[in-house]
C-alpha positions as CSV (number, residue, x, y, z in Angstrom):
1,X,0.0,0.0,0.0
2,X,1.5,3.2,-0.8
3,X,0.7,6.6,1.3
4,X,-0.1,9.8,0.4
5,X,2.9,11.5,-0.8
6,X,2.2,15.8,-0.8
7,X,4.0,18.4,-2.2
8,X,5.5,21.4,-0.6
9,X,4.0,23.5,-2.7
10,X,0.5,22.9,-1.7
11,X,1.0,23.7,1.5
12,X,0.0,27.2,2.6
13,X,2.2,28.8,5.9
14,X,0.4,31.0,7.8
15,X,2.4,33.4,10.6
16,X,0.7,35.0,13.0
17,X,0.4,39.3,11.5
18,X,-1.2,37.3,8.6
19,X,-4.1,35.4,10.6
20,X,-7.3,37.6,10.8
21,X,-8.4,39.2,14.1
22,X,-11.8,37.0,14.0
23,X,-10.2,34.1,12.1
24,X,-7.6,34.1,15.4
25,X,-10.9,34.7,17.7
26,X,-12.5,31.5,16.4
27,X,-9.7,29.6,16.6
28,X,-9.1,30.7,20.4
29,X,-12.8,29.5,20.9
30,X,-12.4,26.4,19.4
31,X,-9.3,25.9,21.3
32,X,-11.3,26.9,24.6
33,X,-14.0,24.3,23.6
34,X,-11.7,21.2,22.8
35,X,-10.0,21.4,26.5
36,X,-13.4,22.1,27.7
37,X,-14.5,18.4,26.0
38,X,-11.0,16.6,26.8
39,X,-11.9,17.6,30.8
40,X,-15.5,16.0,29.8
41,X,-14.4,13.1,28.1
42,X,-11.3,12.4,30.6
43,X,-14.1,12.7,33.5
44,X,-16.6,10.2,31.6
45,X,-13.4,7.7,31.0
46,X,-12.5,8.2,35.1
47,X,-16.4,7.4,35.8
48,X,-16.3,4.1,34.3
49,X,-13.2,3.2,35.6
50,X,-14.3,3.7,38.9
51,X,-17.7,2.3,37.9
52,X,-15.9,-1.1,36.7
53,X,-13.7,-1.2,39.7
54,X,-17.1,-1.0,42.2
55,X,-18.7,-3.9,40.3
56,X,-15.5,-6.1,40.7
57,X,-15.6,-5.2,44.0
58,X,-19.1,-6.0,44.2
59,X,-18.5,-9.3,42.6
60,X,-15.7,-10.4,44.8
61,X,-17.4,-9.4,48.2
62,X,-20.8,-11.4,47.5
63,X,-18.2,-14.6,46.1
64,X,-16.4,-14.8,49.3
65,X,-19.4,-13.9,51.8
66,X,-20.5,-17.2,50.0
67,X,-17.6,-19.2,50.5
68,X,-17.8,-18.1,54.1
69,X,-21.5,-19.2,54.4
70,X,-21.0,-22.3,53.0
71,X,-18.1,-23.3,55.1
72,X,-20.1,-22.0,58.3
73,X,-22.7,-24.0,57.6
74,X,-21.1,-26.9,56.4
75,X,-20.9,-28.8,59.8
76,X,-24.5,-28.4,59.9
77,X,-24.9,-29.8,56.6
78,X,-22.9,-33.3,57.2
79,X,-24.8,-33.8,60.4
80,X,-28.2,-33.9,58.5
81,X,-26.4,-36.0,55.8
82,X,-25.1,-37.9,59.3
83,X,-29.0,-37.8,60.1
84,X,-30.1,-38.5,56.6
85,X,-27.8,-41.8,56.5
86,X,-29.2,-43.2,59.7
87,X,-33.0,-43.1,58.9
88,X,-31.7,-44.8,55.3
89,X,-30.4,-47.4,57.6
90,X,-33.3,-47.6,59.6
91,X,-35.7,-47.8,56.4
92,X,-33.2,-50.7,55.3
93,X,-33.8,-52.8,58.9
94,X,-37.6,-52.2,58.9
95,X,-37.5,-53.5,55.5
96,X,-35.5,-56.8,56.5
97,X,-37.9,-57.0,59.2
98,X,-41.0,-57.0,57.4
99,X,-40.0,-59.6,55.1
């Protein structure tokens, strides 16, 4: 691919007695109003960093206020499965003792 190869002589230099009072007024505005939108866009940019940041957050407290749940219930858990496995057995002797 070959790029865009311009002349020298196309090119108009301007110095600054030959830019126009209102020409230099405009430009000065426009100047005014691109920082004006850099400070809005760098403040949108820092709002969803911070925004991403909270939901990670968010994310990683409610995975290990899980984790702790589960392992501070767990003991409770194996004693019904303790509970559980004893009434199995006992369904398996009344059975033997019915037949």
């Amino acid at each position: 691919m070959q790029g865009r190869v311009m002349r020298p002589a196309f090119f108009i230099c301007y110095t600054i007695p030959m830019i126009d009072t209102d020409l230099d007024a405009r430009l000065k505005t426009m100047e005014k109003q691109m920082n004006e939108m850099h400070d809005v866009v760098m403040h949108m940019r820092r709002a969803q960093i911070v925004a991403r940041n909270r939901k990670i957050l968010y994310w990683l407290v409610i995975i290990i206020l899980s984790l702790i749940a589960y392992y501070s219930i767990k003991p409770y858990l194996q004693q019904l499965q303790s509970l559980t496995d004893t009434t199995s057995d006992y369904g398996d002797l009344i059975k033997t003792l019915n037949e």
